[in-house]
Chimera marker file (.cmm) of the C-alpha trace (Angstrom):
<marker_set name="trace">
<marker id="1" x="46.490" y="16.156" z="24.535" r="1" g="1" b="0" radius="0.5"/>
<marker id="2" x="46.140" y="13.941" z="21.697" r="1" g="1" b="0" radius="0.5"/>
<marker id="3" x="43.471" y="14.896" z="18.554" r="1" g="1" b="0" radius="0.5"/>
<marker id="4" x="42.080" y="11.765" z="17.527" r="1" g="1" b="0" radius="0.5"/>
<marker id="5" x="40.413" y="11.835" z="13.568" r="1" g="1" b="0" radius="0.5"/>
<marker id="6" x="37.171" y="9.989" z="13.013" r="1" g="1" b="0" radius="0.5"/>
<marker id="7" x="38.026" y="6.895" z="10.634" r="1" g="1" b="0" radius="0.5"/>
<marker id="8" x="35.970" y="5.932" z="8.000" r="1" g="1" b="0" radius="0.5"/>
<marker id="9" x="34.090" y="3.260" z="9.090" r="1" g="1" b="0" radius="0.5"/>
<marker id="10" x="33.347" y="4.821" z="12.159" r="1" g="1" b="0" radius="0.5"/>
<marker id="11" x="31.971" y="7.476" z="10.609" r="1" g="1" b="0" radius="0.5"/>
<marker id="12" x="30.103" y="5.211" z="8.379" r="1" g="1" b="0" radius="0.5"/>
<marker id="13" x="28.542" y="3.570" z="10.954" r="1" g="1" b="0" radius="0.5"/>
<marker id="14" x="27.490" y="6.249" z="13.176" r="1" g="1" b="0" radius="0.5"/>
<marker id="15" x="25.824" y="7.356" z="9.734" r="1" g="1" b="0" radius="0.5"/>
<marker id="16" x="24.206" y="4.129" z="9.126" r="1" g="1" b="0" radius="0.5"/>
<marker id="17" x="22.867" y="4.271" z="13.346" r="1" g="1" b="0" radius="0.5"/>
<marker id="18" x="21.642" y="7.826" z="12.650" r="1" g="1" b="0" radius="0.5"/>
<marker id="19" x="19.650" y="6.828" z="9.572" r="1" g="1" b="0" radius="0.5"/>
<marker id="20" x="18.284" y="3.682" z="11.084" r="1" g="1" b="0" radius="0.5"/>
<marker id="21" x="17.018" y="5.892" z="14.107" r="1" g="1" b="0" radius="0.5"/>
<marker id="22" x="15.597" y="8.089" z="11.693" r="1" g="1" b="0" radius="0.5"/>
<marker id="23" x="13.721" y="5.559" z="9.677" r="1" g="1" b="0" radius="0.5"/>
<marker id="24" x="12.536" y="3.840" z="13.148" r="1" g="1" b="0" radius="0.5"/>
<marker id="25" x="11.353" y="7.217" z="13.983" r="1" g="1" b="0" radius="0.5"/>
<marker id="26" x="9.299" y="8.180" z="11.098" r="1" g="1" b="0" radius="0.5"/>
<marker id="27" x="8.095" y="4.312" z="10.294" r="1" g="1" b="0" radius="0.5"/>
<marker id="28" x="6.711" y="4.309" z="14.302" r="1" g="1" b="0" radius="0.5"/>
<marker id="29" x="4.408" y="7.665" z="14.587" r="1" g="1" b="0" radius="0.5"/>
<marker id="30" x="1.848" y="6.951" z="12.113" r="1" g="1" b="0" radius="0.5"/>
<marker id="31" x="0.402" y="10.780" z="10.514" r="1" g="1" b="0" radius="0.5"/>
<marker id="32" x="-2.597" y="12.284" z="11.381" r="1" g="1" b="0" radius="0.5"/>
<marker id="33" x="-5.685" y="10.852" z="9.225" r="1" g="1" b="0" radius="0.5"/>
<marker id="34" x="-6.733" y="12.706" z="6.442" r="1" g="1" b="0" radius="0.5"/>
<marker id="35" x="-9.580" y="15.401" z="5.916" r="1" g="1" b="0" radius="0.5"/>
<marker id="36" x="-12.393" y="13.391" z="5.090" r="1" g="1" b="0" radius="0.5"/>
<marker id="37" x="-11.412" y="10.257" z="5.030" r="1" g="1" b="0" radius="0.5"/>
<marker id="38" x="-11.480" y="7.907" z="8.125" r="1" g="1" b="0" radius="0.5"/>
<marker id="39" x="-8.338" y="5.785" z="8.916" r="1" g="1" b="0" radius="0.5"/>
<marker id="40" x="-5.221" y="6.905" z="6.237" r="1" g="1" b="0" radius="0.5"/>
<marker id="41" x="-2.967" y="9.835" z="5.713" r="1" g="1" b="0" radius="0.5"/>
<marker id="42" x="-2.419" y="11.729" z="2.591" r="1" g="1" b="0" radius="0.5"/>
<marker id="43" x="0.780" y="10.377" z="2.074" r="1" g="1" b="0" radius="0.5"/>
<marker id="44" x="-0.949" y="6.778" z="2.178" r="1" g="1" b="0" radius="0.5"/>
<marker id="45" x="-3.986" y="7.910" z="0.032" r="1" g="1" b="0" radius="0.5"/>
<marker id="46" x="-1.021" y="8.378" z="-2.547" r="1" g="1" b="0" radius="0.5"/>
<marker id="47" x="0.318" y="4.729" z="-1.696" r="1" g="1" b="0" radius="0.5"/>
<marker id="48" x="-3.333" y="3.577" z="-1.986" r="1" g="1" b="0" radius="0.5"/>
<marker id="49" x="-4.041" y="5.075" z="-5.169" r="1" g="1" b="0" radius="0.5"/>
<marker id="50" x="-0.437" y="3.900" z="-6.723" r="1" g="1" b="0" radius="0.5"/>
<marker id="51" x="-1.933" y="0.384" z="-5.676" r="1" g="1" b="0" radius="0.5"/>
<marker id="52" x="-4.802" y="0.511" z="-7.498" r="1" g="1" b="0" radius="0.5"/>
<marker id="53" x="-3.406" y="2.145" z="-10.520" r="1" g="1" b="0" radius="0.5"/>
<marker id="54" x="-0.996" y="-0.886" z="-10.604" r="1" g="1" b="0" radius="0.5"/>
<marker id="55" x="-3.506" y="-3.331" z="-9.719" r="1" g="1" b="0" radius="0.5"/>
<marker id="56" x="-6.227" y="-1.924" z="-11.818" r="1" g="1" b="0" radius="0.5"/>
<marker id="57" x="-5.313" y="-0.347" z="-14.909" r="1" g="1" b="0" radius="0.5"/>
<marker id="58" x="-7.363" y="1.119" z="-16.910" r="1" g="1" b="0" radius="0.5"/>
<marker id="59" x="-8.103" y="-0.729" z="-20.288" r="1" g="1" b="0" radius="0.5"/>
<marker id="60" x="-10.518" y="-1.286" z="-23.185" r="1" g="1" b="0" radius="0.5"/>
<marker id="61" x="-13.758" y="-2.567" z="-20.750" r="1" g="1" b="0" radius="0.5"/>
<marker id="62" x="-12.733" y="-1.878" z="-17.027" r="1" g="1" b="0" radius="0.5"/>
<marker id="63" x="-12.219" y="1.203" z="-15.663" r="1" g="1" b="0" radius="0.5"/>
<marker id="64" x="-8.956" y="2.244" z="-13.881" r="1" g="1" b="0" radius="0.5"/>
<marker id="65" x="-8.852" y="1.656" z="-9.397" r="1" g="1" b="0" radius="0.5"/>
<marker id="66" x="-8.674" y="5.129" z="-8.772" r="1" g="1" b="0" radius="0.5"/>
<marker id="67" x="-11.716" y="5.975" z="-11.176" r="1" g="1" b="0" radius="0.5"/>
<marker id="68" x="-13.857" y="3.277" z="-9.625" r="1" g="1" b="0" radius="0.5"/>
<marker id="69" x="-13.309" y="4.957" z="-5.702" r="1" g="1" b="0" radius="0.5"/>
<marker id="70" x="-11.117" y="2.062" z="-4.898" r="1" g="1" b="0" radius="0.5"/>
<marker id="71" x="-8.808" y="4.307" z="-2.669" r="1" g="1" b="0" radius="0.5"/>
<marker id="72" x="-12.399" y="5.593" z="-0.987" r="1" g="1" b="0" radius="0.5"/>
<marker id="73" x="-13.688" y="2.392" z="-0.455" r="1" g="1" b="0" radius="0.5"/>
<marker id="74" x="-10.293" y="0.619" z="0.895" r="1" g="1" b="0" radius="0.5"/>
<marker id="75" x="-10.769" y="3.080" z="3.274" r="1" g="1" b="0" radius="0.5"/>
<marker id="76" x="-13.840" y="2.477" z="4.032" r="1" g="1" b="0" radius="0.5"/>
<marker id="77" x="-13.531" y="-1.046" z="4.511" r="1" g="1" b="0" radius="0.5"/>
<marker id="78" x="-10.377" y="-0.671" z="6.613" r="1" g="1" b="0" radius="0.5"/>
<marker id="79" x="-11.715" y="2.236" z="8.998" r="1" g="1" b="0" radius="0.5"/>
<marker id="80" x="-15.338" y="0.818" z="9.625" r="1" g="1" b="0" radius="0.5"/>
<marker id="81" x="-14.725" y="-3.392" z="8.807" r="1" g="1" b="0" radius="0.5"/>
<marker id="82" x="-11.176" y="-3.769" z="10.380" r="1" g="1" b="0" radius="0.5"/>
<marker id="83" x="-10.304" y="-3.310" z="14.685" r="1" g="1" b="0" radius="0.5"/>
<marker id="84" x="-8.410" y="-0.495" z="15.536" r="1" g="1" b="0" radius="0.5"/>
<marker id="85" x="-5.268" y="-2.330" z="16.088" r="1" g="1" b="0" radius="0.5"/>
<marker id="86" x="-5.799" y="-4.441" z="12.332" r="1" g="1" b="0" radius="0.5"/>
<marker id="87" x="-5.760" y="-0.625" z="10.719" r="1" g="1" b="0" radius="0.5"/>
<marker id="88" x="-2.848" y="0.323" z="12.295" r="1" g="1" b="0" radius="0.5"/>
<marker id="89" x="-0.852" y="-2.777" z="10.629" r="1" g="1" b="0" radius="0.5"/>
<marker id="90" x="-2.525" y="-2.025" z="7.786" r="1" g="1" b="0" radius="0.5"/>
<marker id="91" x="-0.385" y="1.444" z="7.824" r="1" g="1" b="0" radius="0.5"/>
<marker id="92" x="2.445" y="-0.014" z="9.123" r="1" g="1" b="0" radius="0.5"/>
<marker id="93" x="1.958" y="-2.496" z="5.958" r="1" g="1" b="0" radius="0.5"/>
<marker id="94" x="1.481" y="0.745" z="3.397" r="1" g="1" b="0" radius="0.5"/>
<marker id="95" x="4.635" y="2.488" z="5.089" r="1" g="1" b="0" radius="0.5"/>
<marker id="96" x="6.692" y="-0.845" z="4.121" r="1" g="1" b="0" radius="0.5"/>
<marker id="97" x="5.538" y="-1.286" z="0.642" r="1" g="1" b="0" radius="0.5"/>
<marker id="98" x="6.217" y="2.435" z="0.136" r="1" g="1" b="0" radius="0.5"/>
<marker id="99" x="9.698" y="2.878" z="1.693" r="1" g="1" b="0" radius="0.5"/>
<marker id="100" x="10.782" y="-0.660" z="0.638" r="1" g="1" b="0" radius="0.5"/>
<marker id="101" x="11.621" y="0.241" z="-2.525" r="1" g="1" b="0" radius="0.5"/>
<marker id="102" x="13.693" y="3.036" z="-2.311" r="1" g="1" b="0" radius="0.5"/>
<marker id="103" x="16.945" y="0.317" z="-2.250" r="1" g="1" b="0" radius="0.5"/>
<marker id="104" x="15.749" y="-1.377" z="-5.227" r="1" g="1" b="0" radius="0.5"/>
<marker id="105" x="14.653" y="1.427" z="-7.716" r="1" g="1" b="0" radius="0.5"/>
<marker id="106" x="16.206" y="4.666" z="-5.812" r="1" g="1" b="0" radius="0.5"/>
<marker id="107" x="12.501" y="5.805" z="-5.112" r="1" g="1" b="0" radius="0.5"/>
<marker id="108" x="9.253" y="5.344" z="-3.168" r="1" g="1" b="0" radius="0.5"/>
<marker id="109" x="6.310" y="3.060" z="-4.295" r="1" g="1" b="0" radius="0.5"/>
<marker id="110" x="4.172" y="5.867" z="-4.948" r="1" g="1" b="0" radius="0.5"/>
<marker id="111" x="6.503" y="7.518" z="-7.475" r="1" g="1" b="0" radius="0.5"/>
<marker id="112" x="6.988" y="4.323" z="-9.503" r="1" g="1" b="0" radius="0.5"/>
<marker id="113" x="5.673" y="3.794" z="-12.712" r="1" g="1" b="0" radius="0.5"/>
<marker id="114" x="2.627" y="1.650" z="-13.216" r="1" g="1" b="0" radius="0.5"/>
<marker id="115" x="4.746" y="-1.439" z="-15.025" r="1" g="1" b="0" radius="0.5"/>
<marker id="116" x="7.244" y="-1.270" z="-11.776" r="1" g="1" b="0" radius="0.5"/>
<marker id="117" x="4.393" y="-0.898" z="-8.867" r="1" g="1" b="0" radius="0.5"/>
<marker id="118" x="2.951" y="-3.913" z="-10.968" r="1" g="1" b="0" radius="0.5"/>
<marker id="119" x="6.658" y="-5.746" z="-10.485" r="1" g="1" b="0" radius="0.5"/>
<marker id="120" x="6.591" y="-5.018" z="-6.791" r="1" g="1" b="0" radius="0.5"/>
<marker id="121" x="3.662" y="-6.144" z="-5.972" r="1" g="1" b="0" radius="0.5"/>
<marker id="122" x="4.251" y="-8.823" z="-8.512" r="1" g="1" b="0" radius="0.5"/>
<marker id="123" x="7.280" y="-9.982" z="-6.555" r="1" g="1" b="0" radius="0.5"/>
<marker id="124" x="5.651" y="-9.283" z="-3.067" r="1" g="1" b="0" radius="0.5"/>
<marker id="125" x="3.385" y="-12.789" z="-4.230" r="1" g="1" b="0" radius="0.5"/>
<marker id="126" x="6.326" y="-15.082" z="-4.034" r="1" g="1" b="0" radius="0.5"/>
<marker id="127" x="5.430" y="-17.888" z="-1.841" r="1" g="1" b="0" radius="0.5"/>
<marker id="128" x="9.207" y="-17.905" z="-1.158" r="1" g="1" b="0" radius="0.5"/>
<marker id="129" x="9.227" y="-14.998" z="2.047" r="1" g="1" b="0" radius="0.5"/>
<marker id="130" x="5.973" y="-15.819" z="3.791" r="1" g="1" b="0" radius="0.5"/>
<marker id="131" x="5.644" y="-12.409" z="5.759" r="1" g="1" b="0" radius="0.5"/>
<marker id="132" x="5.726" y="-11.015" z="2.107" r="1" g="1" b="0" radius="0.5"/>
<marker id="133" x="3.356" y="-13.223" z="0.884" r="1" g="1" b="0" radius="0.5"/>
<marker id="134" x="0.728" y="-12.322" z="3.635" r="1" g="1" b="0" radius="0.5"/>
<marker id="135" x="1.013" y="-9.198" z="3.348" r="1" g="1" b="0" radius="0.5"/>
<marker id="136" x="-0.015" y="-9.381" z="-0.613" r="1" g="1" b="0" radius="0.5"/>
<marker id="137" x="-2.995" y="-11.689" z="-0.019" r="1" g="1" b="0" radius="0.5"/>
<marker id="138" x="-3.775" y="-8.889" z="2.513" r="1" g="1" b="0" radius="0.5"/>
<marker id="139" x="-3.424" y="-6.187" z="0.134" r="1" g="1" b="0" radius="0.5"/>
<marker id="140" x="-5.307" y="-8.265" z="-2.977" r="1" g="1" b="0" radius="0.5"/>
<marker id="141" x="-7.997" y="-8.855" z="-1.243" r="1" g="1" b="0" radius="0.5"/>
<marker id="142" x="-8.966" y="-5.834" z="0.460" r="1" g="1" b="0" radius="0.5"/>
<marker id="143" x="-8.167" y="-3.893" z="-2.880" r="1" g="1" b="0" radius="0.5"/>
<marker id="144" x="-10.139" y="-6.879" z="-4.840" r="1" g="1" b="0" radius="0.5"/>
<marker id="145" x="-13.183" y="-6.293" z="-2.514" r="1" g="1" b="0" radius="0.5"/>
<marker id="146" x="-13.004" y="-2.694" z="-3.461" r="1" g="1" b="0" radius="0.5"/>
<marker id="147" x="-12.935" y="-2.471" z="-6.860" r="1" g="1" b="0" radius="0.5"/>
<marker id="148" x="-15.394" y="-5.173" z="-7.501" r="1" g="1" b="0" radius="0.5"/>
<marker id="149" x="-18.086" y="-3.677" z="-5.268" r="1" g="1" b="0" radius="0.5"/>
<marker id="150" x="-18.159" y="-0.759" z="-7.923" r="1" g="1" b="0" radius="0.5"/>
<marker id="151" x="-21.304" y="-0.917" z="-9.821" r="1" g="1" b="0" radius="0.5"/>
<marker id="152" x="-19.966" y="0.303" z="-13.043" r="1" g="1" b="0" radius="0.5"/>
<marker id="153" x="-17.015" y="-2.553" z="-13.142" r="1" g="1" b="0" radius="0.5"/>
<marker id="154" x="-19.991" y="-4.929" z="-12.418" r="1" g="1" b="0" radius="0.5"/>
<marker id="155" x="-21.721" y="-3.856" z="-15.334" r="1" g="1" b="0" radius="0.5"/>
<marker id="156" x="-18.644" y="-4.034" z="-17.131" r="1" g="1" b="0" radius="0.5"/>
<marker id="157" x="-18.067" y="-7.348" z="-16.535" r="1" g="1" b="0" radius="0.5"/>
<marker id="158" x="-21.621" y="-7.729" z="-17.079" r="1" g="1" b="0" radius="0.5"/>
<marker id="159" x="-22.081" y="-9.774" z="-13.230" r="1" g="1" b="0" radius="0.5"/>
<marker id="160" x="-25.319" y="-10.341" z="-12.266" r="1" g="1" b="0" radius="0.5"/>
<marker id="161" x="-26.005" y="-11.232" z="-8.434" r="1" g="1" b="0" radius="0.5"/>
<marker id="162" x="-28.994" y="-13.804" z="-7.912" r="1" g="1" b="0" radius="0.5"/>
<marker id="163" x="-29.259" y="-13.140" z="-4.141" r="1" g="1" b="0" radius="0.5"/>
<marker id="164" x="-32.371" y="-11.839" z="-3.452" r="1" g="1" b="0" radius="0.5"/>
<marker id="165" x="-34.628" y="-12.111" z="-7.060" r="1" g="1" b="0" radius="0.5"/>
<marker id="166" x="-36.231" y="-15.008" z="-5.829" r="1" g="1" b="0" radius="0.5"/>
<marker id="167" x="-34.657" y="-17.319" z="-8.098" r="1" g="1" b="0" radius="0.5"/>
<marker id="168" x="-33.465" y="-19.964" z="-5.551" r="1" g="1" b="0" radius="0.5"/>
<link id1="1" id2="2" r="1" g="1" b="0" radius="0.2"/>
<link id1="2" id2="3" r="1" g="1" b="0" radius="0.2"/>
<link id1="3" id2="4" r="1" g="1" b="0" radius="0.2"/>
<link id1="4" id2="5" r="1" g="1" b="0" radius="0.2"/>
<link id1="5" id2="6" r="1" g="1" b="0" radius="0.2"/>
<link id1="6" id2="7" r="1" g="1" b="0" radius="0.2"/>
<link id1="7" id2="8" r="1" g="1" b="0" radius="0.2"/>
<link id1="8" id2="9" r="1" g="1" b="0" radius="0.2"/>
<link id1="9" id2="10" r="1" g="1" b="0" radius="0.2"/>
<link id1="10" id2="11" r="1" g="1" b="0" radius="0.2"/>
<link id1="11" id2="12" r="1" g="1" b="0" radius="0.2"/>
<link id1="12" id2="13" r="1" g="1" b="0" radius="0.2"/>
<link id1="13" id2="14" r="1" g="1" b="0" radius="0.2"/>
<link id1="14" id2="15" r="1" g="1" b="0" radius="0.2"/>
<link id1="15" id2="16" r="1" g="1" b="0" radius="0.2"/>
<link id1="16" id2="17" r="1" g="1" b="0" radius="0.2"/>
<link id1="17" id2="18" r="1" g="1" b="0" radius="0.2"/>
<link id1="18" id2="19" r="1" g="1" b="0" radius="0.2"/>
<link id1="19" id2="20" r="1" g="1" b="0" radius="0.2"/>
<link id1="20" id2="21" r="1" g="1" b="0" radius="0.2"/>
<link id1="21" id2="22" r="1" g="1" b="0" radius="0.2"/>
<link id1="22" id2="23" r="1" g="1" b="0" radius="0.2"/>
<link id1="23" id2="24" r="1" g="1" b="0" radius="0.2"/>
<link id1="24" id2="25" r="1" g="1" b="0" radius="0.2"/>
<link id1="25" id2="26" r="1" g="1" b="0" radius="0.2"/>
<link id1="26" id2="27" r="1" g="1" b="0" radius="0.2"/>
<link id1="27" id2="28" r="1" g="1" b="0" radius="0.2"/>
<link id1="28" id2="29" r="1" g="1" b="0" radius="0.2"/>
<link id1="29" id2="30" r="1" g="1" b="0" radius="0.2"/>
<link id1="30" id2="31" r="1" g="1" b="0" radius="0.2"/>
<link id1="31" id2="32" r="1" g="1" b="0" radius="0.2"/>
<link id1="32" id2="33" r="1" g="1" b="0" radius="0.2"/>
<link id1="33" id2="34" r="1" g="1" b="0" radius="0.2"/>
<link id1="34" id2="35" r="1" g="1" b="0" radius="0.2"/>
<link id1="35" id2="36" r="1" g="1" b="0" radius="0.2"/>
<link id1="36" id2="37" r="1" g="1" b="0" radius="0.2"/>
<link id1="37" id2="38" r="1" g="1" b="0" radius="0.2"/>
<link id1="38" id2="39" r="1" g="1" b="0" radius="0.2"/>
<link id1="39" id2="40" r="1" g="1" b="0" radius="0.2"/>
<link id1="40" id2="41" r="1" g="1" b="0" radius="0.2"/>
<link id1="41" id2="42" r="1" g="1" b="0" radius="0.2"/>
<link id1="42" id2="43" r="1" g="1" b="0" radius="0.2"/>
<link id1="43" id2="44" r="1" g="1" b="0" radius="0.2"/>
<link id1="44" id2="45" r="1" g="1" b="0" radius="0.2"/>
<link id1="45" id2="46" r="1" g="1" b="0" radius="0.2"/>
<link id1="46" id2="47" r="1" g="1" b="0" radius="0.2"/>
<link id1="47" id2="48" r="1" g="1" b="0" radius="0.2"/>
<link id1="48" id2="49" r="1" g="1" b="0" radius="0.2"/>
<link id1="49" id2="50" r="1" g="1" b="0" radius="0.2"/>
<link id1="50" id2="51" r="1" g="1" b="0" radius="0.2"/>
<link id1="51" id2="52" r="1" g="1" b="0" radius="0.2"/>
<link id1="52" id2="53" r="1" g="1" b="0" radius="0.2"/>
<link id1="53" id2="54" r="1" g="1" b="0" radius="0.2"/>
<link id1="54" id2="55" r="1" g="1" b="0" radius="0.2"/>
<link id1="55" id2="56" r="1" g="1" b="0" radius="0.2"/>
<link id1="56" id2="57" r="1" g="1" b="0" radius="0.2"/>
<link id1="57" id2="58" r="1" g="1" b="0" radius="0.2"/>
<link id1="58" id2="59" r="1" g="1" b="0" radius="0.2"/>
<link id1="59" id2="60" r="1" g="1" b="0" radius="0.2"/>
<link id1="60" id2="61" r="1" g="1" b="0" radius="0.2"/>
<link id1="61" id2="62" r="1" g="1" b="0" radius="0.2"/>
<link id1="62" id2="63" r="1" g="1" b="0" radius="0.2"/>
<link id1="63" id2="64" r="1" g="1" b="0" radius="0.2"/>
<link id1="64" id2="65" r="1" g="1" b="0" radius="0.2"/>
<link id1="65" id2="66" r="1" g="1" b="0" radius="0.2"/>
<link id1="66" id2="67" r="1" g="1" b="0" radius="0.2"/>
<link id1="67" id2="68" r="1" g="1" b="0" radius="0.2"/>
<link id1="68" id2="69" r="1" g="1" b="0" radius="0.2"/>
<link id1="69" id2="70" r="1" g="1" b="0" radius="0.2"/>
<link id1="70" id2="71" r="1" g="1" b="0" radius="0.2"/>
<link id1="71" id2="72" r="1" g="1" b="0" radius="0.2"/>
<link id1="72" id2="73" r="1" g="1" b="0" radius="0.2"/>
<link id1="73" id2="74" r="1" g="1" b="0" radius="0.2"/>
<link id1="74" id2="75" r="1" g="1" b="0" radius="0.2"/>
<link id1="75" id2="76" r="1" g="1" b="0" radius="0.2"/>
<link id1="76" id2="77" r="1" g="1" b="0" radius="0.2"/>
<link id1="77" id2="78" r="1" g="1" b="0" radius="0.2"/>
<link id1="78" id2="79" r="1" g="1" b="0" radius="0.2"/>
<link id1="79" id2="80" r="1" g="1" b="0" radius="0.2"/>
<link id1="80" id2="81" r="1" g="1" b="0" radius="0.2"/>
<link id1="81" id2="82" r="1" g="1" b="0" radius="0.2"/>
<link id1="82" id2="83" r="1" g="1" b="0" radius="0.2"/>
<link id1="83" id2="84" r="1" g="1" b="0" radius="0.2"/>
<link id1="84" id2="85" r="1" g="1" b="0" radius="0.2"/>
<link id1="85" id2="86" r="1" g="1" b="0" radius="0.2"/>
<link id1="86" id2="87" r="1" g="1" b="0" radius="0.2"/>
<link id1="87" id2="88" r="1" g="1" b="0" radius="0.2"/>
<link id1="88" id2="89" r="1" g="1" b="0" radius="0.2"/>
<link id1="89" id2="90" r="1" g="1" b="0" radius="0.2"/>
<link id1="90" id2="91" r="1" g="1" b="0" radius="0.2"/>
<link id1="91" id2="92" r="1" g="1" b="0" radius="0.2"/>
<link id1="92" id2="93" r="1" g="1" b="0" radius="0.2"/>
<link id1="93" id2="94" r="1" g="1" b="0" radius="0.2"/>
<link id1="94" id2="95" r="1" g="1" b="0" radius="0.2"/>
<link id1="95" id2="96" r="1" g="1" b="0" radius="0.2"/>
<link id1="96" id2="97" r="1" g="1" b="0" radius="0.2"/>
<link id1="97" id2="98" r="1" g="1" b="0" radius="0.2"/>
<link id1="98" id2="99" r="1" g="1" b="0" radius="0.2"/>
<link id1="99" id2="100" r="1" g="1" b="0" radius="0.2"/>
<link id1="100" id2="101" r="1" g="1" b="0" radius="0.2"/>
<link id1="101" id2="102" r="1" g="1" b="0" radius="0.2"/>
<link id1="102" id2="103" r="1" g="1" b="0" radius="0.2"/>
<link id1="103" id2="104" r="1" g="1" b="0" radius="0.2"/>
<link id1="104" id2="105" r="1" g="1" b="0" radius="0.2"/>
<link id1="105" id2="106" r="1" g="1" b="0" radius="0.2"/>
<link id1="106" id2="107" r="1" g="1" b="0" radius="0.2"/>
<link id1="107" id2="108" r="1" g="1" b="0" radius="0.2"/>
<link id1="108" id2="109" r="1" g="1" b="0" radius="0.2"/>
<link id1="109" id2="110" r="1" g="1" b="0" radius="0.2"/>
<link id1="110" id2="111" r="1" g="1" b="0" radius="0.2"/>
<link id1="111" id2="112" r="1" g="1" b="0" radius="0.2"/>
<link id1="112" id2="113" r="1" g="1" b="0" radius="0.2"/>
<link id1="113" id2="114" r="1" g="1" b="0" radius="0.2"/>
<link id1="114" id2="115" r="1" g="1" b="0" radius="0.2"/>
<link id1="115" id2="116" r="1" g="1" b="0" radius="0.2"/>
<link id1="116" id2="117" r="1" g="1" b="0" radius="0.2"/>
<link id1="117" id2="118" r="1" g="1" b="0" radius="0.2"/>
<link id1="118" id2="119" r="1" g="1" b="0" radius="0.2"/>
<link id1="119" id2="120" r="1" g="1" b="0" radius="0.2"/>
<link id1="120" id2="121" r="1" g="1" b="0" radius="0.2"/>
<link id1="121" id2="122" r="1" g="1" b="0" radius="0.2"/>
<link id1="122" id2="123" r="1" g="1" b="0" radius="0.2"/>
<link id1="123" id2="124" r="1" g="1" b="0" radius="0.2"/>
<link id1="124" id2="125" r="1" g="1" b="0" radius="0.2"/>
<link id1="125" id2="126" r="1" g="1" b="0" radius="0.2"/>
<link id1="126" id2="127" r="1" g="1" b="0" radius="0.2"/>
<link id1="127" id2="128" r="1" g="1" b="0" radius="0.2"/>
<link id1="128" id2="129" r="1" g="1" b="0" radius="0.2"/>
<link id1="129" id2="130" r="1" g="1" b="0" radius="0.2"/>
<link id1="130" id2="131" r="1" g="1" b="0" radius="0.2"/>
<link id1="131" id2="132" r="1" g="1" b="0" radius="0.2"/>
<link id1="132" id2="133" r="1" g="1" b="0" radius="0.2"/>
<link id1="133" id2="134" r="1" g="1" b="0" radius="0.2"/>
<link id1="134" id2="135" r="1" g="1" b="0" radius="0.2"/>
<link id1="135" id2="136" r="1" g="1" b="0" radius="0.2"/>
<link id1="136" id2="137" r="1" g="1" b="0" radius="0.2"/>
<link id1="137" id2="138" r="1" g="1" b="0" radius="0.2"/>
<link id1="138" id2="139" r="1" g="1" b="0" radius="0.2"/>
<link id1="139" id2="140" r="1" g="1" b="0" radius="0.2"/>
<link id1="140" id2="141" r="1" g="1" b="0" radius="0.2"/>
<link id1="141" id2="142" r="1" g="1" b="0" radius="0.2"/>
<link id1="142" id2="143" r="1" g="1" b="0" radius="0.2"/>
<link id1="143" id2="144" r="1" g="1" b="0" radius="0.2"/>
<link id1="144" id2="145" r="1" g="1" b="0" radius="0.2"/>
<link id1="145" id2="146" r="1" g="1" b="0" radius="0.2"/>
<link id1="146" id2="147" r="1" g="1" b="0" radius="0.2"/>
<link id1="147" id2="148" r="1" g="1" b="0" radius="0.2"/>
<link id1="148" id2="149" r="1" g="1" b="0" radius="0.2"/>
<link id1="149" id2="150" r="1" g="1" b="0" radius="0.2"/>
<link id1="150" id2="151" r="1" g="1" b="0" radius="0.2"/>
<link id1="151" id2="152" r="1" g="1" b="0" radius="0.2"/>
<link id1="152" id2="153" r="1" g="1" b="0" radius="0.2"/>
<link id1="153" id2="154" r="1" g="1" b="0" radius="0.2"/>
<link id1="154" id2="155" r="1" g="1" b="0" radius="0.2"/>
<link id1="155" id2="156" r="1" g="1" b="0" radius="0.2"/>
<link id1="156" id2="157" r="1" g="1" b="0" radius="0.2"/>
<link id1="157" id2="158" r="1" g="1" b="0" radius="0.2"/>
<link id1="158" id2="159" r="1" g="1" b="0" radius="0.2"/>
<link id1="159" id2="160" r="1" g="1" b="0" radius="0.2"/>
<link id1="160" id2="161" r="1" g="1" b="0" radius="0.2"/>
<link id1="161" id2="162" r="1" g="1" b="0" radius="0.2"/>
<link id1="162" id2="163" r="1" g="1" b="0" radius="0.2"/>
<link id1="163" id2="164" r="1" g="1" b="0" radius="0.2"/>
<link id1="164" id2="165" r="1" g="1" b="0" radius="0.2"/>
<link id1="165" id2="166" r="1" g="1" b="0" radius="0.2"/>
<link id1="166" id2="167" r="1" g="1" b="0" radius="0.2"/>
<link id1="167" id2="168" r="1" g="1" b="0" radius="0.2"/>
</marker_set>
């Protein structure tokens, strides 16, 4: 009987097929929801809270996302505003940003640095890959609805609502 060696790109692509099945498998079972929050993970409450650091920096007159409960309030937006199945590709969307640049910068979204989150989700704005595009409208304004509902950036920014003084 003949012994037959494994080539190379065999054994490259049976590598590249065990990954993939790997990836599918972790990307499709979404984590159980975190202690005391209502619809995300931990590991997304870090993706959530790299978002807002990169969207929201702290600076001279504004306060920083995470410091203004923007990770609390996307949240609660998403678990209480959003249906059920809206949520869910709302974690399937976190799970992409985070995991999508591991090719690009050899690590997740959540372990980048403020400047290269910012890049990302710079880049994710490019009206040139429309599924992209979406998904950063989805993410700006969810994350924009959270952090400007905080009192303290209101004051801030020194935003005064006229709905309901009377002065119609």
């Amino acid at each position: 009987m003949e012994t037959r060696l494994i080539s190379r790109r065999a054994l490259i692509r049976g590598g590249l097929a065990v990954g993939a099945a790997l990836g599918v498998a972790a990307t499709v079972r979404l984590p159980p929801v975190a202690s005391g929050y209502t619809t995300f993970s931990w590991r997304e409450i870090e993706i959530l809270g790299a978002i807002a650091d990169a969207m929201f920096p702290a600076g001279p007159v504004l306060i920083s996302g995470r410091d203004a409960g923007v990770v609390e309030e996307v949240d609660r937006i998403i678990g209480t505003g959003f249906p059920p199945m809206h949520a869910m590709g709302f974690r399937y969307l976190l799970r992409t940003l985070e995991w999508g640049t591991v090719a690009t910068f050899g690590t997740s979204f959540s372990r980048l640095s403020v400047e290269d989150a910012r890049a990302v989700l710079d880049s994710w704005g490019d009206p040139g890959l429309l599924p992209r595009r979406i998904a950063s409208d989805v993410l700006r304004t969810v994350f924009g609805m959270a952090y400007f509902a905080n009192r303290e950036v209101q004051r801030a920014m020194e935003w005064r609502s006229l709905c309901g003084s009377g002065a119609a």
